[in-house]
C-alpha positions in Angstrom: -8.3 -9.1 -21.6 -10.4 -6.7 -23.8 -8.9 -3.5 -24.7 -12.1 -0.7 -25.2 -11.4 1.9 -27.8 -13.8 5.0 -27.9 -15.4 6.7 -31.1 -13.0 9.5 -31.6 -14.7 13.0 -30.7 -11.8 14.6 -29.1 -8.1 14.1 -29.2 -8.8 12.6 -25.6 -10.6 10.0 -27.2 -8.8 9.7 -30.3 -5.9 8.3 -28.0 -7.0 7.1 -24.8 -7.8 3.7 -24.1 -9.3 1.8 -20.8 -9.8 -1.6 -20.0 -13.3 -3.6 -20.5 -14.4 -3.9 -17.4 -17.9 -5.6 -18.0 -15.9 -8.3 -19.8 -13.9 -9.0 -16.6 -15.7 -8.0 -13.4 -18.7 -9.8 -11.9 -19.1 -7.1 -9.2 -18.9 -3.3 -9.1 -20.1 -2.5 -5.6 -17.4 -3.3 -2.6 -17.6 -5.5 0.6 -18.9 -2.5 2.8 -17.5 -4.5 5.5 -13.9 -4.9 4.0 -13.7 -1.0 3.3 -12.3 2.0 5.4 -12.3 5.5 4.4 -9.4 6.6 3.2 -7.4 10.2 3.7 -4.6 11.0 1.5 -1.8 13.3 2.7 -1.0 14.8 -0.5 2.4 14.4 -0.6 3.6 16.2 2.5 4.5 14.2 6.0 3.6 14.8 9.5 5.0 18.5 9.5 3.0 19.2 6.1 6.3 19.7 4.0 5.6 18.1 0.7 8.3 15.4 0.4 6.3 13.9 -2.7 6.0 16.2 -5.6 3.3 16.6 -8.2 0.5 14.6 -5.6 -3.2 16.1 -4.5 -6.5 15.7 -5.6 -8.0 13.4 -7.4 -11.5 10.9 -6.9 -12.0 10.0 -3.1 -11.3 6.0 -2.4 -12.5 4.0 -0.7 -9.2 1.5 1.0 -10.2 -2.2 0.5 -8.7 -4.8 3.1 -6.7 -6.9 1.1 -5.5 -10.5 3.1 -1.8 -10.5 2.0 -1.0 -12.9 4.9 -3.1 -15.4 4.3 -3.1 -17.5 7.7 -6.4 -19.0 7.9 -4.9 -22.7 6.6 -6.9 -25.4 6.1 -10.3 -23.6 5.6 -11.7 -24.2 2.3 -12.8 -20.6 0.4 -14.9 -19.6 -2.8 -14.7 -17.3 -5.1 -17.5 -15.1 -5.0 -16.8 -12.6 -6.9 -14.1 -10.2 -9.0 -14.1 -6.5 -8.3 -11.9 -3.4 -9.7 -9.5 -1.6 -7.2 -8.7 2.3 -7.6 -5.9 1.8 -5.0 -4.0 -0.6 -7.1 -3.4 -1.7 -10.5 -4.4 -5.4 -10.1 -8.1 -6.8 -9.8 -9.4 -8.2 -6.4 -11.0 -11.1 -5.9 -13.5 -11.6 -3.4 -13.9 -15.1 -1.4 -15.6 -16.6 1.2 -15.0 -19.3 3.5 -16.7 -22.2 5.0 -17.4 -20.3 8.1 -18.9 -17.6 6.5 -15.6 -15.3 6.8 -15.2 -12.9 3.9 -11.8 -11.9 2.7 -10.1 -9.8 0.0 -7.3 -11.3 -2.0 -5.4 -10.4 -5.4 -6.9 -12.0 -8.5 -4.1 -14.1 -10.6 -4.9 -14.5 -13.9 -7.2 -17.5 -14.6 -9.4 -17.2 -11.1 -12.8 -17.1 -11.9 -16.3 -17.0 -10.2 -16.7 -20.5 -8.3 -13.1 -21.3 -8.5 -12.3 -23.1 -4.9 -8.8 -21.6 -2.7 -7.2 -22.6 0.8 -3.9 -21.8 2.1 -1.5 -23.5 4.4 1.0 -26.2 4.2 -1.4 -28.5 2.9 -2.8 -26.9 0.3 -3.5 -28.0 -3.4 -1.1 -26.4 -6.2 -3.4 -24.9 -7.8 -4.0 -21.1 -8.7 -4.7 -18.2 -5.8 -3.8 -20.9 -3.2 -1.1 -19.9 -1.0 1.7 -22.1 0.4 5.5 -21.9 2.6 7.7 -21.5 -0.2 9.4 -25.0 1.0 5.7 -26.4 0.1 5.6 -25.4 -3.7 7.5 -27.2 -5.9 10.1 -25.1 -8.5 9.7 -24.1 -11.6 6.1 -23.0 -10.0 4.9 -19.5 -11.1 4.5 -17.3 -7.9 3.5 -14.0 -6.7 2.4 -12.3 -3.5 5.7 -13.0 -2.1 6.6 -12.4 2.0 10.3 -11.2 2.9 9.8 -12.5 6.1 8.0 -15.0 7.6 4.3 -14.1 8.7 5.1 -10.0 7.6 2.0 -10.4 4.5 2.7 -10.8 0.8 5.6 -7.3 -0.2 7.1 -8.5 -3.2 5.2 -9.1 -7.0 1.6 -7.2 -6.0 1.2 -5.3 -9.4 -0.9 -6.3 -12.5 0.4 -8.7 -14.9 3.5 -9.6 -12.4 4.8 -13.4 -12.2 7.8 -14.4 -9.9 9.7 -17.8 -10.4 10.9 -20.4 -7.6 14.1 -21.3 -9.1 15.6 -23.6 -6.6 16.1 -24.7 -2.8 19.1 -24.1 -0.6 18.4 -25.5 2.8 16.1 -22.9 4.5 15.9 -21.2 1.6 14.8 -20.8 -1.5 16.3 -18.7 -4.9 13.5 -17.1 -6.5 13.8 -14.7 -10.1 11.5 -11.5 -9.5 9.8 -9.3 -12.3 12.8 -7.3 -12.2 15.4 -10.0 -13.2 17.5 -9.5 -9.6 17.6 -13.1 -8.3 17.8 -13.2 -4.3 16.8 -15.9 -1.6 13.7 -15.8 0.8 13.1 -17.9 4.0 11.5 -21.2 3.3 9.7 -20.5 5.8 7.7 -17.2 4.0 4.8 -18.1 2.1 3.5 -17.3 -1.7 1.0 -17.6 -3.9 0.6 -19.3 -6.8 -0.3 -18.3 -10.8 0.3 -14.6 -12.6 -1.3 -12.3 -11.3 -4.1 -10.5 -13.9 -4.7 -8.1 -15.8 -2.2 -8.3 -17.8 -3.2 -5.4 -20.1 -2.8 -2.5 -17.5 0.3 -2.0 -19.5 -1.6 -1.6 -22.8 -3.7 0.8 -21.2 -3.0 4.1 -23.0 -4.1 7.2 -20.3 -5.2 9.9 -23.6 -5.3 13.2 -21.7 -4.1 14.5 -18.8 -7.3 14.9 -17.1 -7.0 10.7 -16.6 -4.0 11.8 -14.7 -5.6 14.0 -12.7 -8.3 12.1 -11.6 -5.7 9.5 -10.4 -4.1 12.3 -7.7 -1.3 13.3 -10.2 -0.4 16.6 -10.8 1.0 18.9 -13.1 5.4 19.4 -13.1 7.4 22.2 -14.3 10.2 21.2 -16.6 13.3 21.4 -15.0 15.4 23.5 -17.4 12.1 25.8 -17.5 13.2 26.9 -13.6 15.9 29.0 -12.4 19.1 28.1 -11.2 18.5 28.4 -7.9 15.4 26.2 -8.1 16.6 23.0 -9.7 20.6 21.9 -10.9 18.8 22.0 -14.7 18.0 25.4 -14.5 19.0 29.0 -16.1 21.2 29.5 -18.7 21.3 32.0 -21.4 18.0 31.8 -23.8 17.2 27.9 -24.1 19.2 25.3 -22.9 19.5 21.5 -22.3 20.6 22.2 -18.8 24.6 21.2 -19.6 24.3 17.5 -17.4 22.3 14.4 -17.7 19.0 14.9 -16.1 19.3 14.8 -12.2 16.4 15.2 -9.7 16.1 18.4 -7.9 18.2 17.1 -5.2 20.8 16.0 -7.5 19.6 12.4 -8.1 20.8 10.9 -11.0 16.6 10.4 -13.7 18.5 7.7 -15.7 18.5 5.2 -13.6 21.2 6.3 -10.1 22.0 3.8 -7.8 19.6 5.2 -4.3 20.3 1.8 -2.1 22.3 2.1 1.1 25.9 0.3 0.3 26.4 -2.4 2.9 22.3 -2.8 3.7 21.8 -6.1 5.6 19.9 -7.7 3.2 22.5 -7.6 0.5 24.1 -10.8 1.2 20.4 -12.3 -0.3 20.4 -11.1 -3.5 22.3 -13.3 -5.6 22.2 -11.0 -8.8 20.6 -7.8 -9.1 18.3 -6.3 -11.5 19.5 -5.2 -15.0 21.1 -1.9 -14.7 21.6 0.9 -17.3 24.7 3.2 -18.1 24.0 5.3 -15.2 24.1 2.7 -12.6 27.2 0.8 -12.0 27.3 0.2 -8.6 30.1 1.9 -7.2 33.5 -0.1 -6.2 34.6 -0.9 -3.0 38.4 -0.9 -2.2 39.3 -3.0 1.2 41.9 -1.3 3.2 44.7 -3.1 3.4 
């Protein structure tokens, strides 16, 4: 996927970097009838305390349906078209059904324009069709992964992710995630298959922070610029390096802290976790004797 580089009339545009998108889309209008308007809450909950910092602003968006269930088996759909999504770093593809139906779903790399798609137990292995995981043989490159049976795609969503069905335990299956971590999922839960696109995003160099801000990001204090009463990095006499590795305000370990809930029910699934740093050797547990 083509990587656009701009003359360079500004340091902006010296460094920044965006994807090509009139190499890859077909379509830059949306499905008016698969959009709602969308309002952002900035960051702050229900009481309008911000519990997200460093969130506001930003271009309005439009929220595009996106079918992560997939539960219309049997029916035949097209690809009608590829389209760009502000709300997430993946392409969208568009398709169409039989019936006329329209649906949103997430472009893996490879889908093109005319490109046929079904879903349901009897559906070809082929890319952007979506099958039980006790339907796709392993070895098979997935993404678009349910946790629970009928719940809609939660796991490998972003650009350039792949997921891999390792093997088959009875009503399970062991599949390796983006991460590394290894863990089982229901037979029963379904997937899609091929790599999702885009696969550049990471490439993708931002240039200046306006980019940033257009995205609903913005601006942070440096910690050891506050005072001491503001954040564990702050005061000190003149400058300082804040005298502890970097924590979050609330005292959350920045290199990598171990935020899971010991003993969560879905711990007896993961077979091995993800790679972890210095910082985050899980914490022992001594049985009482």
């Amino acid at each position: 996927m083509p990587i656009k580089q701009y003359k360079p009339t500004s340091p902006g545009r010296r460094h920044g970097s965006v994807i090509d998108y009139k190499a890859v889309l077909t379509k830059f209008e949306p499905e008016k009838s698969l959009t709602v308007g969308m309002r952002r809450a900035s960051g702050r909950n229900h009481h309008g305390v911000i519990t997200a910092k460093h969130r506001g602003g930003g271009n309005k968006r439009l929220y595009r349906l996106i079918d992560f269930k997939r539960q219309k088996d049997g029916v035949e759909a097209s690809v009608t078209a590829v389209e760009y999504d502000p709300n997430r770093t993946v392409f969208i593809a568009l398709i169409q059904y039989t019936d006329g139906e329209k649906a949103y779903i997430l472009c893996p790399n490879g889908l093109k324009v005319g490109d046929k798609v079904m879903s349901g137990p009897t559906a070809p292995f082929e890319v952007g069709c979506s099958l039980p995981l006790a339907n796709i043989p392993t070895g098979v490159d997935i993404h678009n992964v349910e946790m629970n049976p009928g719940q809609g795609g939660k796991l490998v969503r972003s650009a350039g992710m792949v997921a891999k069905l390792t093997s088959k335990e009875g009503d399970y299956v062991v599949i390796t995630l983006p991460s590394g971590e290894i863990r089982r999922v229901r037979s029963a839960c379904r997937a899609t298959i091929g790599q999702l696109g885009n696969l550049d995003h990471i490439n993708e160099s931002v240039g200046k922070a306006g980019r940033n801000r257009h995205r609903g990001i913005r601006p942070h204090t440096r910690a050891k610029a506050m005072n001491p009463i503001d954040h564990p990095l702050g005061g000190g006499e003149g400058r300082s390096n804040g005298g502890r590795h970097p924590v979050s305000k609330t005292g959350v370990p920045a290199k990598g802290g171990i935020t899971r809930k010991p003993g969560k029910h879905s711990e007896k699934y993961i077979l091995r976790r993800r790679k972890m740093g210095k910082f985050q050797q899980r914490p022992q547990t001594v049985k009482a004797s």
